[in-house]
Predicted model as a PDB file, atoms N, CA, C, CB and O in Angstrom, pLDDT in the B-factor column:
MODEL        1                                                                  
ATOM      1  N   UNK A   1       0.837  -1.176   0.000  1.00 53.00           N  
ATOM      2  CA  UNK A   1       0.000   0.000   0.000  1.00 53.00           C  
ATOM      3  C   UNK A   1       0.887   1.246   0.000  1.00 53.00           C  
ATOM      4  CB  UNK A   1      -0.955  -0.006   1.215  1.00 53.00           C  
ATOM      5  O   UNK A   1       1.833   1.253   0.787  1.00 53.00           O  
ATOM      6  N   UNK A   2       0.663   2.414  -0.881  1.00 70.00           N  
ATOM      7  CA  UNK A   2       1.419   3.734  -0.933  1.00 70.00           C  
ATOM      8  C   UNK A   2       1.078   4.293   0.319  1.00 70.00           C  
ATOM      9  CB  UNK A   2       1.052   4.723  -2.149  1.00 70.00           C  
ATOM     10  O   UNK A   2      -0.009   4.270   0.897  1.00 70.00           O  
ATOM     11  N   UNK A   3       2.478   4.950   0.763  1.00 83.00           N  
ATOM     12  CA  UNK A   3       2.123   5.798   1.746  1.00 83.00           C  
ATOM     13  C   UNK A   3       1.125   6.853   1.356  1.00 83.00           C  
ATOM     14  CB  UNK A   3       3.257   6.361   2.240  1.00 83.00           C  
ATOM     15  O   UNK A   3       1.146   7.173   0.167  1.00 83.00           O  
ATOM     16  N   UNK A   4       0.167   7.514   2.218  1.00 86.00           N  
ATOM     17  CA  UNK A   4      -0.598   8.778   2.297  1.00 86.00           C  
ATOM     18  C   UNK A   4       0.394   9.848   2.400  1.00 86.00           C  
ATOM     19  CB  UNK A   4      -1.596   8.826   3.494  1.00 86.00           C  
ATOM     20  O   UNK A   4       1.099   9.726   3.402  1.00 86.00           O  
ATOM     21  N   UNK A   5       0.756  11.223   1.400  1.00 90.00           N  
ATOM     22  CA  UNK A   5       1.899  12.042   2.012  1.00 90.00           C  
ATOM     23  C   UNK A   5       0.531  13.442   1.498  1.00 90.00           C  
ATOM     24  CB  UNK A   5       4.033  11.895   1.052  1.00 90.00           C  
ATOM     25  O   UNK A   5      -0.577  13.332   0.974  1.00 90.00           O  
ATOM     26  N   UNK A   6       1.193  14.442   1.894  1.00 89.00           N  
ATOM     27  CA  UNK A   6       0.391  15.860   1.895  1.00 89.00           C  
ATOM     28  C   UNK A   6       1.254  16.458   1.366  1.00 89.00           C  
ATOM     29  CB  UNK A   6      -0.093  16.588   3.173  1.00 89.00           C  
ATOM     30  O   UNK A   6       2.091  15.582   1.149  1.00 89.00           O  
ATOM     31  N   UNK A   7       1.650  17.399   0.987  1.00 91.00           N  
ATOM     32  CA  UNK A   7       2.288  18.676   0.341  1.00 91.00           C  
ATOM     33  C   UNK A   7       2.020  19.888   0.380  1.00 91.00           C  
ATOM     34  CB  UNK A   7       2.309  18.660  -0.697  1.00 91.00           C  
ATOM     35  O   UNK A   7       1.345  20.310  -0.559  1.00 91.00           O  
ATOM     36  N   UNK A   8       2.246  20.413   0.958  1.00 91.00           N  
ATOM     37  CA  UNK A   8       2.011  21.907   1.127  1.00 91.00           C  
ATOM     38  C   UNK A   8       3.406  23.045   0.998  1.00 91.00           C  
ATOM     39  CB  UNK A   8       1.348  22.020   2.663  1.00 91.00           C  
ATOM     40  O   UNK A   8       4.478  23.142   1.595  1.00 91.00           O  
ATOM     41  N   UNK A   9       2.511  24.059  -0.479  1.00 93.00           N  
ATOM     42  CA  UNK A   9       4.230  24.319  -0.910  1.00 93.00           C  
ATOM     43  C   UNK A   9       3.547  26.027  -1.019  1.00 93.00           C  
ATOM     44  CB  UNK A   9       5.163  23.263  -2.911  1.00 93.00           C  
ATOM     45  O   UNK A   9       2.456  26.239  -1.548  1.00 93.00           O  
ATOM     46  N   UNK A  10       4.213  26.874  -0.560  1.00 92.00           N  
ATOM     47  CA  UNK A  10       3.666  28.318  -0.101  1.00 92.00           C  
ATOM     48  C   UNK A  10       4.520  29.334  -1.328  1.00 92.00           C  
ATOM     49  CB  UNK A  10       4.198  28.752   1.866  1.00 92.00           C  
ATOM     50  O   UNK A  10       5.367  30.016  -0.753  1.00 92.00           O  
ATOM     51  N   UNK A  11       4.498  29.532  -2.525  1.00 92.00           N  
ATOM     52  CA  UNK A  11       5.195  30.582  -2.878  1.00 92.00           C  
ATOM     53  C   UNK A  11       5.589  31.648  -2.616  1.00 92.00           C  
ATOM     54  CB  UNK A  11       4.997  30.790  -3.410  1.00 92.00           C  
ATOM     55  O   UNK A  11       5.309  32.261  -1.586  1.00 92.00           O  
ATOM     56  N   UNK A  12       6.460  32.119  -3.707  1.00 95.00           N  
ATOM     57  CA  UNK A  12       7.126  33.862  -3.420  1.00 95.00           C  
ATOM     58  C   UNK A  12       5.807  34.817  -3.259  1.00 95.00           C  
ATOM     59  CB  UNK A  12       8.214  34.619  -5.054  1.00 95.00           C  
ATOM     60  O   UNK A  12       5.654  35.642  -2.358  1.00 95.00           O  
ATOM     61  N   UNK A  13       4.925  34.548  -4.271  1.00 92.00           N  
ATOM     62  CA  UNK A  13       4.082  35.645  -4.382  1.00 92.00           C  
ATOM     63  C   UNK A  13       2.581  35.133  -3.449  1.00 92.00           C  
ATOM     64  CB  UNK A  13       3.852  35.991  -6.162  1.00 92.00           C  
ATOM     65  O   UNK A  13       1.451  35.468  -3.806  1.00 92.00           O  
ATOM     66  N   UNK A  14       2.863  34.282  -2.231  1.00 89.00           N  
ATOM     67  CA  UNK A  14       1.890  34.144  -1.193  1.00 89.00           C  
ATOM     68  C   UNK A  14       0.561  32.852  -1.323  1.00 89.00           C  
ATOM     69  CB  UNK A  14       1.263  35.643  -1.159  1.00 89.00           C  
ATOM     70  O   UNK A  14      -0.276  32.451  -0.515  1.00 89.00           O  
ATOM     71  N   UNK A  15       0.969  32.386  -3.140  1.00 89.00           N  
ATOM     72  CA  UNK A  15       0.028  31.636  -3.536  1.00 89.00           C  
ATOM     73  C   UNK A  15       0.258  30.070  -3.029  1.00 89.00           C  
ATOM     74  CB  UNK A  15      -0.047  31.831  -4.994  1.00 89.00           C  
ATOM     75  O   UNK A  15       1.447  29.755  -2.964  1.00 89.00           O  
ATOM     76  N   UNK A  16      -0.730  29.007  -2.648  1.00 91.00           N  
ATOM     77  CA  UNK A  16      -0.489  28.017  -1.909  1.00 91.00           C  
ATOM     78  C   UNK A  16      -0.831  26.994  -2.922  1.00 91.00           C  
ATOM     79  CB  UNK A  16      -1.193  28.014  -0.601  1.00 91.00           C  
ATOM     80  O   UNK A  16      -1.549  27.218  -3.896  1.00 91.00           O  
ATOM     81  N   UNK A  17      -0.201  25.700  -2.602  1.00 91.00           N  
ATOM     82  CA  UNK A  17      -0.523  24.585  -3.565  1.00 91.00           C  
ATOM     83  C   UNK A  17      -0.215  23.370  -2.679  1.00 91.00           C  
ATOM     84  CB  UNK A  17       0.386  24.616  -5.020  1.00 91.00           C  
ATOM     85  O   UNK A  17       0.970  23.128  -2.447  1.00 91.00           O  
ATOM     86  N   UNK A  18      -1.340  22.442  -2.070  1.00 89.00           N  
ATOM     87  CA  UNK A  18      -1.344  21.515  -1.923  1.00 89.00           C  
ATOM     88  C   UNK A  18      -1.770  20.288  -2.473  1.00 89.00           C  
ATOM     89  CB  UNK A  18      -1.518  21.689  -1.315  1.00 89.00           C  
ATOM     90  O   UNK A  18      -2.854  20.434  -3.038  1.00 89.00           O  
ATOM     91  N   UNK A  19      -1.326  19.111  -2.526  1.00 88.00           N  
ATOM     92  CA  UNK A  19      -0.641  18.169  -3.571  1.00 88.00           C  
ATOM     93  C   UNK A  19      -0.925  17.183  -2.362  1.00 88.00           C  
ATOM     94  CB  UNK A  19       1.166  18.476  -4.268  1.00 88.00           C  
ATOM     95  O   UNK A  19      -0.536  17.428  -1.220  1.00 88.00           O  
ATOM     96  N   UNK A  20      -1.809  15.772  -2.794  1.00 88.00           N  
ATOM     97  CA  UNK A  20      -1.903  15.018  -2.176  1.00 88.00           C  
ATOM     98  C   UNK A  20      -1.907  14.030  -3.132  1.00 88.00           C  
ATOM     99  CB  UNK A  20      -2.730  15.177  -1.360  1.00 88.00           C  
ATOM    100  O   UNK A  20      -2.287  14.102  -4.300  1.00 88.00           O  
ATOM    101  N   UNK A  21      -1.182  12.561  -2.175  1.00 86.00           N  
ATOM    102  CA  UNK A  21      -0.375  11.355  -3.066  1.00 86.00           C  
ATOM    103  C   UNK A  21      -1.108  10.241  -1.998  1.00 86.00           C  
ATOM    104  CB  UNK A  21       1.809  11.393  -3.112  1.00 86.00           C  
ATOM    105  O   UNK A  21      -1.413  10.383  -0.814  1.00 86.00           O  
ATOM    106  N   UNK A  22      -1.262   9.079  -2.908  1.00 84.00           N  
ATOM    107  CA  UNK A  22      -1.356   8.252  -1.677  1.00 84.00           C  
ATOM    108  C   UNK A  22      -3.220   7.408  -1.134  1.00 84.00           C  
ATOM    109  CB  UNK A  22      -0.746   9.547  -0.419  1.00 84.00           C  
ATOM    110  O   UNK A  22      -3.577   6.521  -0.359  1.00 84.00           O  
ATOM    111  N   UNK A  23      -3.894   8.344  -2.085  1.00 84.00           N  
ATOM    112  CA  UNK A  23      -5.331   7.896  -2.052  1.00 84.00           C  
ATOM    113  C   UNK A  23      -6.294   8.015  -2.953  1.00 84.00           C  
ATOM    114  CB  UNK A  23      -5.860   8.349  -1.194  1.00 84.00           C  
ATOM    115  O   UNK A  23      -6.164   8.942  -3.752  1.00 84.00           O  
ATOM    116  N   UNK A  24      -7.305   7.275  -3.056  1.00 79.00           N  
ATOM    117  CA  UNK A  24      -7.764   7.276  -4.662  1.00 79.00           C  
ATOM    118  C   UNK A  24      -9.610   8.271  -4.459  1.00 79.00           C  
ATOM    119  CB  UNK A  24      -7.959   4.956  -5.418  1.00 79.00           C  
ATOM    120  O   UNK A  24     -10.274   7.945  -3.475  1.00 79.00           O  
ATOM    121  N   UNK A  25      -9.893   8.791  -4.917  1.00 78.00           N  
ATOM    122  CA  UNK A  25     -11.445   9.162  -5.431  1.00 78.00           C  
ATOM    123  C   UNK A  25     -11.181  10.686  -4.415  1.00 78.00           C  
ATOM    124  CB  UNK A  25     -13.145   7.709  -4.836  1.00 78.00           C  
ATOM    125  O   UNK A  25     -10.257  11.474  -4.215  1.00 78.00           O  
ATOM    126  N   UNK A  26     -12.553  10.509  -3.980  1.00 79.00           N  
ATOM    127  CA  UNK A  26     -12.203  12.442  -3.440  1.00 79.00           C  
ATOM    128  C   UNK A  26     -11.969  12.372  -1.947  1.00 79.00           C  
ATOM    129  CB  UNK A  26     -13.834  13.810  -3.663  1.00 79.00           C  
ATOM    130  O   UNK A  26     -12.590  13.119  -1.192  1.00 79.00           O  
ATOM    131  N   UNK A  27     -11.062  11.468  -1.492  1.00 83.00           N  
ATOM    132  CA  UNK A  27     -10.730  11.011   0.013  1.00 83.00           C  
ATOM    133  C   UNK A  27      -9.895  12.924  -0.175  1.00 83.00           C  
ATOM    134  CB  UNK A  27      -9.364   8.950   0.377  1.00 83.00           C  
ATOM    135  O   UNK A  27     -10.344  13.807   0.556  1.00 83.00           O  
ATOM    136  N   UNK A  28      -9.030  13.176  -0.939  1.00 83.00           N  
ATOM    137  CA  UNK A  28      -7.901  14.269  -0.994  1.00 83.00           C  
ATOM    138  C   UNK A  28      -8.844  15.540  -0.782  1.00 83.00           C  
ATOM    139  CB  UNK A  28      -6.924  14.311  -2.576  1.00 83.00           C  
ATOM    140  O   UNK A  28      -8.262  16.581  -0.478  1.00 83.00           O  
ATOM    141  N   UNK A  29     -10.266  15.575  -0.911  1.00 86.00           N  
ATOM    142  CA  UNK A  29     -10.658  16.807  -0.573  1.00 86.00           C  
ATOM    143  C   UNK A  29     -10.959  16.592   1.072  1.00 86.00           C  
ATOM    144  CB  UNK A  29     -11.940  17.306  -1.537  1.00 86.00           C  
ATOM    145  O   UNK A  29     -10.735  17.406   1.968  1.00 86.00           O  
ATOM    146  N   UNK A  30     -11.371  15.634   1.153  1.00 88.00           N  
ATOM    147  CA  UNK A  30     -11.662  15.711   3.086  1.00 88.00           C  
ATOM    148  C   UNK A  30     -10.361  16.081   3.390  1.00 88.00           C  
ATOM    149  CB  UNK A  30     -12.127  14.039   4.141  1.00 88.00           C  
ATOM    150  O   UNK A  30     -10.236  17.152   3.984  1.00 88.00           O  
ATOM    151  N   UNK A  31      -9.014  15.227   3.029  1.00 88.00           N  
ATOM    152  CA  UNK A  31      -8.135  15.254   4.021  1.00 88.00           C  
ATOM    153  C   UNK A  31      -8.005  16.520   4.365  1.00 88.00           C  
ATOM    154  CB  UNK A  31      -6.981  14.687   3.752  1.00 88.00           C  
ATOM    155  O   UNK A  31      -8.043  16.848   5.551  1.00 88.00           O  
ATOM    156  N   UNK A  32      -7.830  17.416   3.363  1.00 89.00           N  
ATOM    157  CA  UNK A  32      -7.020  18.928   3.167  1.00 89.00           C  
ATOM    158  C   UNK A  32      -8.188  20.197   3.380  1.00 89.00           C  
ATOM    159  CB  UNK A  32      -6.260  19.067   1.315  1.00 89.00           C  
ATOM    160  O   UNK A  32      -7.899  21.389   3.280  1.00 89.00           O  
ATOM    161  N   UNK A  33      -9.539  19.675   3.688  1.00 90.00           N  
ATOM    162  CA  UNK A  33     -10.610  20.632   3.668  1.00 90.00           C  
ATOM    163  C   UNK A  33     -10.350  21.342   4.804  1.00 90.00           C  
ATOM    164  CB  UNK A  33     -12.002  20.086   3.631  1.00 90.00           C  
ATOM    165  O   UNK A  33     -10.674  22.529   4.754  1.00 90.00           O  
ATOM    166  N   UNK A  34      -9.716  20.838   6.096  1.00 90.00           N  
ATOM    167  CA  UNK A  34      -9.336  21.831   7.342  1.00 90.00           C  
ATOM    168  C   UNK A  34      -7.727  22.924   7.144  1.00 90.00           C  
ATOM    169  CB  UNK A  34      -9.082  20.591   8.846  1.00 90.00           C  
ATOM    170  O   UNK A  34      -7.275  23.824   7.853  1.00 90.00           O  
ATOM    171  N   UNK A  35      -7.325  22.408   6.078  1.00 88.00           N  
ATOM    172  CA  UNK A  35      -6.104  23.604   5.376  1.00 88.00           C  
ATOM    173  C   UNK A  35      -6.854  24.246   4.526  1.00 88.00           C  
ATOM    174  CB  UNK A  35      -4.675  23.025   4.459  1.00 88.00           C  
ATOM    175  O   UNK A  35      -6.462  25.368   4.203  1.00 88.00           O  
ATOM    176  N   UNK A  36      -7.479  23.993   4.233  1.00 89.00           N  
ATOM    177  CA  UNK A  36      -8.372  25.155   2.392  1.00 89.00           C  
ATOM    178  C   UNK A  36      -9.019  25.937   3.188  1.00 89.00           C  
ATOM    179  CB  UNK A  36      -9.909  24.284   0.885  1.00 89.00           C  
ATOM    180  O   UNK A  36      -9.279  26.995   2.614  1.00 89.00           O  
ATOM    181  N   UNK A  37      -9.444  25.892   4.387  1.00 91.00           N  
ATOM    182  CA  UNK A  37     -10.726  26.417   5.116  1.00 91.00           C  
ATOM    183  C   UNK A  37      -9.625  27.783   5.671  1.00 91.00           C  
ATOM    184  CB  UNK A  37     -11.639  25.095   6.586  1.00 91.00           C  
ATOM    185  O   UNK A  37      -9.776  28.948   5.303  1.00 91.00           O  
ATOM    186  N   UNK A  38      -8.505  27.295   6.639  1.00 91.00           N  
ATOM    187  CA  UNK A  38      -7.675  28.431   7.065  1.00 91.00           C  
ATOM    188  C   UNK A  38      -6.695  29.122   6.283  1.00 91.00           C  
ATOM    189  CB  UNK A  38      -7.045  28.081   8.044  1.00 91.00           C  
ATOM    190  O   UNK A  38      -5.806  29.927   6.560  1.00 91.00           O  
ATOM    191  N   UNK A  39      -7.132  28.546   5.156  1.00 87.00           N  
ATOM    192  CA  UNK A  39      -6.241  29.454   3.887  1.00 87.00           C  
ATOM    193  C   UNK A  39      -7.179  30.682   3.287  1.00 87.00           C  
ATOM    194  CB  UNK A  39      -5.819  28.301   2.356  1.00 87.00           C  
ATOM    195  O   UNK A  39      -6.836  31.793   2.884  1.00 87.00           O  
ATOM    196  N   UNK A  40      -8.305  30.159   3.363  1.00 87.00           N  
ATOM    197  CA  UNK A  40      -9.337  31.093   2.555  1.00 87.00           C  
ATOM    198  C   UNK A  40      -9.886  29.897   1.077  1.00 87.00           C  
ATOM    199  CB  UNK A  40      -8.258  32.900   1.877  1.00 87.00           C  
ATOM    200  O   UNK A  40     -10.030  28.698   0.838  1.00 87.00           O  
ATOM    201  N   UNK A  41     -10.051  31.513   0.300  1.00 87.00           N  
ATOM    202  CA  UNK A  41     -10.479  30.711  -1.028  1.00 87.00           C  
ATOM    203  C   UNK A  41      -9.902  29.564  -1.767  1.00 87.00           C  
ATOM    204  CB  UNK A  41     -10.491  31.505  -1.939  1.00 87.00           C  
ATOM    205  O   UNK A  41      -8.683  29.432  -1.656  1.00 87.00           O  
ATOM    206  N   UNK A  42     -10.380  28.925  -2.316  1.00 88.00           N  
ATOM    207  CA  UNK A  42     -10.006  28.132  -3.401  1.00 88.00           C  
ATOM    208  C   UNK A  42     -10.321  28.637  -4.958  1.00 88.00           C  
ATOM    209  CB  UNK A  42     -10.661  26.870  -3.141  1.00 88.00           C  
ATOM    210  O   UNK A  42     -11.468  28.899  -5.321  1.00 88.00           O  
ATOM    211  N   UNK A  43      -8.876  28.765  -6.047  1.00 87.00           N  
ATOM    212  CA  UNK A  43      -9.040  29.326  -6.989  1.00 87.00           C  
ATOM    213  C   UNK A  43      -8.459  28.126  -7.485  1.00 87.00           C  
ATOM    214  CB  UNK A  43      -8.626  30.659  -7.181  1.00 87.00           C  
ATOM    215  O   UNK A  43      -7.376  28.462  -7.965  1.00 87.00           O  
ATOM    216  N   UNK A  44      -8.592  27.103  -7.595  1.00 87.00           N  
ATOM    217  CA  UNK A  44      -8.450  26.020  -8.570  1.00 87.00           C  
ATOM    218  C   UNK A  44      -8.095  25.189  -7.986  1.00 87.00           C  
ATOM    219  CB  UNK A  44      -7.720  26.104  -9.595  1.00 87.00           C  
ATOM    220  O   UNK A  44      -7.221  25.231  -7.121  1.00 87.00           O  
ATOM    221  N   UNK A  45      -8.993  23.835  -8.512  1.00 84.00           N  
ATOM    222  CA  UNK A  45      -8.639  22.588  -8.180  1.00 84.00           C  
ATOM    223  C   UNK A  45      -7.972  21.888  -9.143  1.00 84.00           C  
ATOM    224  CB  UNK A  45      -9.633  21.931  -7.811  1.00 84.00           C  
ATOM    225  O   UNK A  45      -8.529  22.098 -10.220  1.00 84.00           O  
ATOM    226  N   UNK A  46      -7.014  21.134  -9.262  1.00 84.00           N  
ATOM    227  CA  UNK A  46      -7.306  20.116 -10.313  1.00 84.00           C  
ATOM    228  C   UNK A  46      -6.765  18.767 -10.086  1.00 84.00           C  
ATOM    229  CB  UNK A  46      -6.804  20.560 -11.583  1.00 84.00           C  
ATOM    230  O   UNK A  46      -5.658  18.615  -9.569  1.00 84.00           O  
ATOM    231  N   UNK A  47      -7.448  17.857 -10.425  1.00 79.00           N  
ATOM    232  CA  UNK A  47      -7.651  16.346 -10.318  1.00 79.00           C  
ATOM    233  C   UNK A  47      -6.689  15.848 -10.460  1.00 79.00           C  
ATOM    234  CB  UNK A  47      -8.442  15.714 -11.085  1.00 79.00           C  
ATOM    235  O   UNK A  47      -6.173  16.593 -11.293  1.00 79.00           O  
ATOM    236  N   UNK A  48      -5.710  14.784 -10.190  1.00 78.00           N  
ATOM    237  CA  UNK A  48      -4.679  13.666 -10.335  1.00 78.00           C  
ATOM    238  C   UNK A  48      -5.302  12.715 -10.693  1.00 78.00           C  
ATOM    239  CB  UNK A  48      -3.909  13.277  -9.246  1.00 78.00           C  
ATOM    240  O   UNK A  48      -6.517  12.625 -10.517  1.00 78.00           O  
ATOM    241  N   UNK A  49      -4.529  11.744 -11.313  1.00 78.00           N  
ATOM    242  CA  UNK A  49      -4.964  10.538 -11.853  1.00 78.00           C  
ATOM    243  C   UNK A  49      -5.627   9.971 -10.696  1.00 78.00           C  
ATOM    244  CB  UNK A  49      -3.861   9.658 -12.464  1.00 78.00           C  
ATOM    245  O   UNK A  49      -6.848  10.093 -10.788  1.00 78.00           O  
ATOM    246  N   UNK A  50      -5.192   9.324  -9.511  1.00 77.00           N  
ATOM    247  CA  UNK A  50      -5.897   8.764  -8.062  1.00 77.00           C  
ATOM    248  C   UNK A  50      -6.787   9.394  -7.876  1.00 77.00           C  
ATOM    249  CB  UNK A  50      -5.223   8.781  -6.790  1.00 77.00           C  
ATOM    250  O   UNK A  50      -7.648   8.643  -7.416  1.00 77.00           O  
ATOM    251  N   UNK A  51      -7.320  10.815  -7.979  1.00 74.00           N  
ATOM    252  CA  UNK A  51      -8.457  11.717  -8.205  1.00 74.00           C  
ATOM    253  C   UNK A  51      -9.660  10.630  -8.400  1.00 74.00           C  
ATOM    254  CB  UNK A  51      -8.208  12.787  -9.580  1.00 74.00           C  
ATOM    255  O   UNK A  51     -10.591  10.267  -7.681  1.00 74.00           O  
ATOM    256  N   UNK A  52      -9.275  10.335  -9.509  1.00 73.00           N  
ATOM    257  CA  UNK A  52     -10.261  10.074 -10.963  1.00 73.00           C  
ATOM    258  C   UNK A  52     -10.577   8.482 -10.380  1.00 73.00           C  
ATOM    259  CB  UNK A  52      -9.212  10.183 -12.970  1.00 73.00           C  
ATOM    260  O   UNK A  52     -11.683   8.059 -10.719  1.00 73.00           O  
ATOM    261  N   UNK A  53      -9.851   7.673  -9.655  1.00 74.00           N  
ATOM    262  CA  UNK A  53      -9.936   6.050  -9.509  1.00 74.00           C  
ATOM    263  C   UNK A  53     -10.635   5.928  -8.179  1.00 74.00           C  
ATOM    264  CB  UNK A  53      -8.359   5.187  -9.491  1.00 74.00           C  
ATOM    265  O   UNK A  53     -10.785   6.696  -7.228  1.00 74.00           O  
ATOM    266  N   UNK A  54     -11.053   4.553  -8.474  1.00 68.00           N  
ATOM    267  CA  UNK A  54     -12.254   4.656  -7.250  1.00 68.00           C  
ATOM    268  C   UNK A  54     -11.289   3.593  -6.432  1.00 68.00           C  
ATOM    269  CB  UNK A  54     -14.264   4.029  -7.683  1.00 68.00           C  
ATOM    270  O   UNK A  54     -10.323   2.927  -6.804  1.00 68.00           O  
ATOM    271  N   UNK A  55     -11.915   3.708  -5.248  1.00 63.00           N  
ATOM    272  CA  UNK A  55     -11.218   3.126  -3.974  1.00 63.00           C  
ATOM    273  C   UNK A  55     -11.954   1.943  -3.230  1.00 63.00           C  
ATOM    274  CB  UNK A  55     -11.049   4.283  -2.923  1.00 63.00           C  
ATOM    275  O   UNK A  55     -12.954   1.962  -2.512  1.00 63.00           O  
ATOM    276  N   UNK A  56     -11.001   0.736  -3.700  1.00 61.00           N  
ATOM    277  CA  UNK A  56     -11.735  -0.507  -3.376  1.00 61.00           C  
ATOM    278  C   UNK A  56     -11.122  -0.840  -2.341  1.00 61.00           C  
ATOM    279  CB  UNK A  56     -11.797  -1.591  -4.337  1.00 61.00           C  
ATOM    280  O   UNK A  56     -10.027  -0.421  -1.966  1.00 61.00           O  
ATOM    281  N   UNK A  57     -12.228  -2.090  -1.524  1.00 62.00           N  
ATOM    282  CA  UNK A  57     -12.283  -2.697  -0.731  1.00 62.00           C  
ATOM    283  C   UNK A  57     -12.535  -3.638  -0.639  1.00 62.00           C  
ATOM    284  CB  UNK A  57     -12.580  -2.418  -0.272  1.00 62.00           C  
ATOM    285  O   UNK A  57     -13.706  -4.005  -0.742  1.00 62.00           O  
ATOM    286  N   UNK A  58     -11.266  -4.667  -0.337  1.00 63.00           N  
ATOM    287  CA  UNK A  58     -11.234  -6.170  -0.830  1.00 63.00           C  
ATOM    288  C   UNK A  58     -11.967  -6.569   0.792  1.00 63.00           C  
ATOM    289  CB  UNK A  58      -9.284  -6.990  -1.337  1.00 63.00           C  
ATOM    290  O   UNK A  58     -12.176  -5.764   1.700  1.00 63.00           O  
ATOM    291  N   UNK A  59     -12.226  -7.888   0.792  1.00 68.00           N  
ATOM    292  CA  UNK A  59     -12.761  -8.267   2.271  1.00 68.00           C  
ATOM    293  C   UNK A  59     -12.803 -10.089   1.940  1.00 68.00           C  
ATOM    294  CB  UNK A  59     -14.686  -7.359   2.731  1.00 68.00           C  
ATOM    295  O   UNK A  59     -13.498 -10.727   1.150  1.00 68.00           O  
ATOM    296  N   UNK A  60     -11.766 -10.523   2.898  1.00 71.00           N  
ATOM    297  CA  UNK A  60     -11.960 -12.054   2.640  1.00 71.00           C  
ATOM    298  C   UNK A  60     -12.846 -12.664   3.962  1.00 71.00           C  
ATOM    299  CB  UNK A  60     -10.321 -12.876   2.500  1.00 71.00           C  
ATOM    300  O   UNK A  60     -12.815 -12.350   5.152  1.00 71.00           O  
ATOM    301  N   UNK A  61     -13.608 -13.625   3.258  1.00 72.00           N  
ATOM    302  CA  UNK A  61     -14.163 -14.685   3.940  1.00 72.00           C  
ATOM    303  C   UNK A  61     -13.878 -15.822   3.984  1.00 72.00           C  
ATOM    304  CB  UNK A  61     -15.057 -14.801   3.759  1.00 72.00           C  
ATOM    305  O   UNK A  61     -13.779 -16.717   3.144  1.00 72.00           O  
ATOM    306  N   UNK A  62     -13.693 -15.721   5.450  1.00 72.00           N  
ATOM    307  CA  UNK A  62     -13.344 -18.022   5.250  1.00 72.00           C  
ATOM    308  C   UNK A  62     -14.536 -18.678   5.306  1.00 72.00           C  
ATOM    309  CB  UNK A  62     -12.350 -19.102   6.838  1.00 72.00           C  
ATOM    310  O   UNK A  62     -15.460 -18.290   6.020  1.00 72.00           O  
ATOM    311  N   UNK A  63     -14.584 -19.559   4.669  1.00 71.00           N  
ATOM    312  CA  UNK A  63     -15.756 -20.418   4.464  1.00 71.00           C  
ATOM    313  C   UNK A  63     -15.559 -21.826   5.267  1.00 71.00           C  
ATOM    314  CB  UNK A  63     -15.956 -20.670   2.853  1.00 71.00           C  
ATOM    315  O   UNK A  63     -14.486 -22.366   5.001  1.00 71.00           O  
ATOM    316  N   UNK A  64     -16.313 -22.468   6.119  1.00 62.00           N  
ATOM    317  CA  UNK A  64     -16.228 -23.642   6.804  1.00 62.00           C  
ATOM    318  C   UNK A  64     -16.932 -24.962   6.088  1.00 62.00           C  
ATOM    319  CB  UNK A  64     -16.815 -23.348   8.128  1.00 62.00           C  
ATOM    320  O   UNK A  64     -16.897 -26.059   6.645  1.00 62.00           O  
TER     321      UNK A  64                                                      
ENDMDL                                                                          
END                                                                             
């Protein structure tokens, strides 16, 4: 399993860009919704491939 990592990268001119690795479908907007919130606005999102993929859940059963 990939590690979960965050990114948070602050430019010269004050503008913010966080970058999340590590999880698939829109898990990356919960994680980071308590940083977007004390940043202010959001002026663009855009999607990563893991974005776009849905997030499965295998589950084994033993059978007797």
């Amino acid at each position: 399993m990939k590690a979960l990592e965050i990114e948070v990268v602050v430019g010269e001119d004050g503008g913010v860009t966080i970058h999340v690795q590590g999880t698939k479908g829109k898990t990356c907007t919960d994680l980071t919704a308590e940083v977007e919130e004390a940043l202010g606005k959001v002026t663009r999102r855009t999607a990563t491939r893991e974005a776009c993929e849905v997030a499965l859940e295998v589950r084994r059963c033993a059978r007797h």
